[in-house]
N, C-alpha and C positions, 0 to 999 in steps of 0.2 A: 337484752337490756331495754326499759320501755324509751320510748320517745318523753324528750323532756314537752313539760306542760310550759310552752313559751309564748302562748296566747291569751287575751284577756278579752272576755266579751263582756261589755255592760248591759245589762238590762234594767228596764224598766218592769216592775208589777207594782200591784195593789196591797197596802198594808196586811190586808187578811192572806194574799197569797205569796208573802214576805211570812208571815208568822206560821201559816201552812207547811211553807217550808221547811225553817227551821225546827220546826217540832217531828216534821216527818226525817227529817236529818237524824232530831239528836234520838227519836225511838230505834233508829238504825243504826245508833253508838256512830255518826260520819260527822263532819264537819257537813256545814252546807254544799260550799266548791264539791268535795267529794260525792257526797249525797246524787248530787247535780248530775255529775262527769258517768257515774254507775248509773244514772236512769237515763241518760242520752243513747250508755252503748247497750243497757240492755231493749230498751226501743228499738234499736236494728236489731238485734237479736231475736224479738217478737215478732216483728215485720218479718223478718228471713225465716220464720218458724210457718206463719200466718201463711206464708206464699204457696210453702211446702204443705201443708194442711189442705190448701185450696187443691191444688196439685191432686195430693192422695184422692180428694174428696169426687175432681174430676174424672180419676181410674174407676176409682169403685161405679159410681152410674156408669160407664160405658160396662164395666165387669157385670152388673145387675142387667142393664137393659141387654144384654146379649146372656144372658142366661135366659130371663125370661124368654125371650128368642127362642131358646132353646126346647124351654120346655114347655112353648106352644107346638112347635113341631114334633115334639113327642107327644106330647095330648091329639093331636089331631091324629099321627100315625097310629095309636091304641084305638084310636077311634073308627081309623080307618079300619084293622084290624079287625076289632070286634063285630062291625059289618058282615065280615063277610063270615063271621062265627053262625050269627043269627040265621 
């Protein structure tokens, strides 16, 4: 069952981003309150997405720089190798 909505915040904006709103509400088929309430929770949900993205993004460069790693020491061993071909 959700949690009843038993809080009221007032805000203050600017005529344009009064009308802003309500247009971006009613292309959403929402009331504005609604419109509001689903772009507050989906803002966490981007945030919490955004962190998880940085996260991945941090694995993969250690995954890259340790491959590279990798196959410096294999280029040098071939290298070594073919040394003593010649």
């Amino acid at each position: 069952m959700p949690e009843p909505l038993s809080e009221v915040i007032r805000l203050r904006v600017t005529y344009r981003q009064k009308a802003d709103l309500e247009h971006a509400a009613a292309v959403a088929g929402l009331s504005p309150s609604d419109y509001m309430r689903r772009r507050l929770i989906a803002g966490d949900t981007i945030a919490d997405e955004l962190a998880l993205i940085r996260q991945s993004i941090v694995r993969l460069e250690t995954i890259v720089a340790n491959q590279q790693q990798q196959n410096q020491e294999i280029l040098q061993q071939l290298g070594n190798s073919l040394s003593f071909v010649r």
